[in-house]
C-alpha positions in Angstrom: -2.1 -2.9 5.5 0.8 -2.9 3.0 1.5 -6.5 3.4 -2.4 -7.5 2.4 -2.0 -5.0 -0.1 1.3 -6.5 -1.7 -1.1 -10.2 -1.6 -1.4 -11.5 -5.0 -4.8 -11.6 -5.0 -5.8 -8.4 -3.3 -3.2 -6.6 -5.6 -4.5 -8.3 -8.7 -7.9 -7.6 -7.7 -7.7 -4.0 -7.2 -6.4 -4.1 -10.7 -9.2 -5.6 -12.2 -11.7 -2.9 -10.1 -9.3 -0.3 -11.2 -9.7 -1.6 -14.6 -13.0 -1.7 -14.5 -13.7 1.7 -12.9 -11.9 3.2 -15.7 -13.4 1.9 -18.6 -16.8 2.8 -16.7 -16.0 6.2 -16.3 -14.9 6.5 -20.0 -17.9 4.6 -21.4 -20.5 7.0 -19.6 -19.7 10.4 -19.4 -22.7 10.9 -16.7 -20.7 8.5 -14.9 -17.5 9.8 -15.0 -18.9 13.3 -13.9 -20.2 11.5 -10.6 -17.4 9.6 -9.8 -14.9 12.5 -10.5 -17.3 14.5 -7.8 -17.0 11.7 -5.7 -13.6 11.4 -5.6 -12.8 14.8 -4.8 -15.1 14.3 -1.9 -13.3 11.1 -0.8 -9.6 12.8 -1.5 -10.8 15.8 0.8 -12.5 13.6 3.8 -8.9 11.0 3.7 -6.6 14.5 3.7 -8.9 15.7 6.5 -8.9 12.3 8.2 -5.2 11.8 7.9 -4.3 14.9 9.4 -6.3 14.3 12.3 -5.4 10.0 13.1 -1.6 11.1 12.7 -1.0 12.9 16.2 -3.2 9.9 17.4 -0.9 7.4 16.1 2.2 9.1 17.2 2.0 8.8 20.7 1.0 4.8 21.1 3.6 4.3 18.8 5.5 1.0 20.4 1.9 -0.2 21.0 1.3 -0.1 17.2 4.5 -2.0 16.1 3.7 -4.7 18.2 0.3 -4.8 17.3 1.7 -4.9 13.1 4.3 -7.7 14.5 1.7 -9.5 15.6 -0.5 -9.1 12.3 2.5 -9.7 10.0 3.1 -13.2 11.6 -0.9 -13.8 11.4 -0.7 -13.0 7.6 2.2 -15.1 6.9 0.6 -18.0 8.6 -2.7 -17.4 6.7 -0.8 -17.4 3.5 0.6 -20.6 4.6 -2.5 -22.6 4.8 -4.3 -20.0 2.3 -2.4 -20.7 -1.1 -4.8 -19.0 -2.9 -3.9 -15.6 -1.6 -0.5 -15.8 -3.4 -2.2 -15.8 -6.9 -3.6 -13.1 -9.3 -7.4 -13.3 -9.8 -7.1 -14.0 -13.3 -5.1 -17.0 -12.5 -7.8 -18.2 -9.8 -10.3 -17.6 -12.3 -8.5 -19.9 -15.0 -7.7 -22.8 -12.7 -11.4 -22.4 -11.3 -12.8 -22.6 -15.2 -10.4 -25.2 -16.0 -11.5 -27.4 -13.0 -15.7 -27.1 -14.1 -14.8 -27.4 -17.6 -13.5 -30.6 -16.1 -15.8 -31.6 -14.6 -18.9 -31.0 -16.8 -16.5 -33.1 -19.1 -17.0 -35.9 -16.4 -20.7 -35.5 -16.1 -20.9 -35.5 -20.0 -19.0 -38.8 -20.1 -20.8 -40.6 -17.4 -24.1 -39.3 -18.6 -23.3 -40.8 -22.1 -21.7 -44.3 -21.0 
Protein backbone atom coordinates (compact mmCIF):
# COMPACT_ATOMS: atom_id res chain seq x y z
CA UNK A 1 0.00 0.00 0.00
CA UNK A 2 2.82 2.41 0.74
CA UNK A 3 4.60 1.67 -2.48
CA UNK A 4 1.24 2.72 -4.68
CA UNK A 5 0.97 5.37 -2.38
CA UNK A 6 4.65 6.74 -2.91
CA UNK A 7 3.49 6.42 -7.17
CA UNK A 8 3.73 9.67 -8.78
CA UNK A 9 0.51 9.80 -9.84
CA UNK A 10 -1.51 8.39 -7.01
CA UNK A 11 0.58 10.80 -4.67
CA UNK A 12 0.00 13.75 -6.89
CA UNK A 13 -3.51 12.86 -7.22
CA UNK A 14 -4.41 12.72 -3.66
CA UNK A 15 -2.90 16.14 -3.56
CA UNK A 16 -5.07 17.63 -5.96
CA UNK A 17 -8.39 15.79 -4.07
CA UNK A 18 -6.79 17.03 -0.90
CA UNK A 19 -6.64 20.32 -2.49
CA UNK A 20 -9.77 20.36 -3.56
CA UNK A 21 -11.49 19.03 -0.47
CA UNK A 22 -10.04 21.91 1.32
CA UNK A 23 -10.96 24.73 -0.60
CA UNK A 24 -14.57 23.00 -0.64
CA UNK A 25 -14.85 22.95 2.91
CA UNK A 26 -13.71 26.61 3.24
CA UNK A 27 -15.91 27.92 0.46
CA UNK A 28 -19.22 26.40 2.10
CA UNK A 29 -19.43 26.50 5.54
CA UNK A 30 -22.56 23.89 5.38
CA UNK A 31 -20.04 21.83 3.76
CA UNK A 32 -17.37 21.93 5.99
CA UNK A 33 -19.80 21.19 8.99
CA UNK A 34 -20.72 17.83 7.11
CA UNK A 35 -17.49 16.76 6.17
CA UNK A 36 -15.91 17.68 9.69
CA UNK A 37 -18.94 15.22 11.06
CA UNK A 38 -17.94 12.83 8.60
CA UNK A 39 -14.67 12.63 9.31
CA UNK A 40 -14.89 12.08 12.86
CA UNK A 41 -17.15 9.25 11.90
CA UNK A 42 -14.51 7.83 9.54
CA UNK A 43 -11.43 8.54 12.21
CA UNK A 44 -13.58 6.59 14.90
CA UNK A 45 -14.75 3.40 12.43
CA UNK A 46 -10.55 3.17 11.04
CA UNK A 47 -9.35 3.42 15.16
CA UNK A 48 -12.08 0.85 15.76
CA UNK A 49 -11.20 -1.18 12.66
CA UNK A 50 -7.47 -1.01 13.24
CA UNK A 51 -7.58 -2.22 16.63
CA UNK A 52 -9.46 -5.13 15.69
CA UNK A 53 -7.39 -6.37 11.90
CA UNK A 54 -4.08 -5.93 14.05
CA UNK A 55 -4.18 -9.35 16.17
CA UNK A 56 -5.52 -10.74 12.80
CA UNK A 57 -2.47 -9.67 10.93
CA UNK A 58 -0.08 -10.70 13.60
CA UNK A 59 -0.35 -14.26 13.49
CA UNK A 60 -0.17 -14.91 9.41
CA UNK A 61 2.52 -12.75 9.59
CA UNK A 62 5.24 -14.75 7.09
CA UNK A 63 2.17 -15.27 4.91
CA UNK A 64 1.76 -11.48 4.52
CA UNK A 65 5.41 -10.69 3.65
CA UNK A 66 5.35 -13.00 1.01
CA UNK A 67 2.20 -11.97 -0.20
CA UNK A 68 3.72 -7.86 -0.15
CA UNK A 69 6.99 -9.54 -1.92
CA UNK A 70 5.03 -10.71 -4.36
CA UNK A 71 2.99 -7.35 -4.84
CA UNK A 72 6.16 -5.20 -4.73
CA UNK A 73 7.62 -7.06 -7.80
CA UNK A 74 3.97 -6.79 -9.54
CA UNK A 75 4.22 -3.02 -9.03
CA UNK A 76 7.60 -2.61 -10.19
CA UNK A 77 6.84 -4.47 -13.26
CA UNK A 78 3.61 -2.47 -13.90
CA UNK A 79 5.55 0.74 -13.51
CA UNK A 80 7.77 -0.69 -16.07
CA UNK A 81 5.43 -0.94 -18.86
CA UNK A 82 3.06 1.74 -17.15
CA UNK A 83 5.29 5.08 -17.49
CA UNK A 84 2.60 7.09 -16.76
CA UNK A 85 2.35 6.03 -13.14
CA UNK A 86 5.77 7.74 -12.49
CA UNK A 87 4.38 11.25 -13.17
CA UNK A 88 2.31 13.95 -11.26
CA UNK A 89 -1.21 14.45 -12.55
CA UNK A 90 -0.51 17.90 -13.46
CA UNK A 91 2.24 16.79 -15.58
CA UNK A 92 -0.10 14.08 -17.33
CA UNK A 93 -2.51 16.69 -17.77
CA UNK A 94 0.01 19.17 -19.58
CA UNK A 95 1.48 16.52 -21.88
CA UNK A 96 -2.28 15.32 -22.56
CA UNK A 97 -3.30 19.26 -23.41
CA UNK A 98 -0.25 19.70 -25.32
CA UNK A 99 -0.81 16.59 -27.49
CA UNK A 100 -4.86 17.83 -28.52
CA UNK A 101 -3.70 21.23 -28.82
CA UNK A 102 -1.54 19.42 -31.36
CA UNK A 103 -3.60 17.97 -32.84
CA UNK A 104 -6.61 20.31 -33.36
CA UNK A 105 -3.51 22.25 -34.87
CA UNK A 106 -3.33 19.37 -37.42
CA UNK A 107 -7.02 19.27 -38.14
CA UNK A 108 -6.92 23.11 -38.53
CA UNK A 109 -4.20 22.91 -41.08
CA UNK A 110 -5.52 20.08 -43.14
CA UNK A 111 -8.95 21.47 -42.93
CA UNK A 112 -7.60 24.85 -44.44
CA UNK A 113 -5.09 23.35 -47.19
Amino acid sequence: VKEVANLSLVSSACGVVSAAYASAKESHPYLRSVCDAAGKGVQGVSEATASCVQPVLATPEPQVAAASECASKGLEKLGEKLPLLQKPVEQILSDMKELLSSRVADVKDAVSS
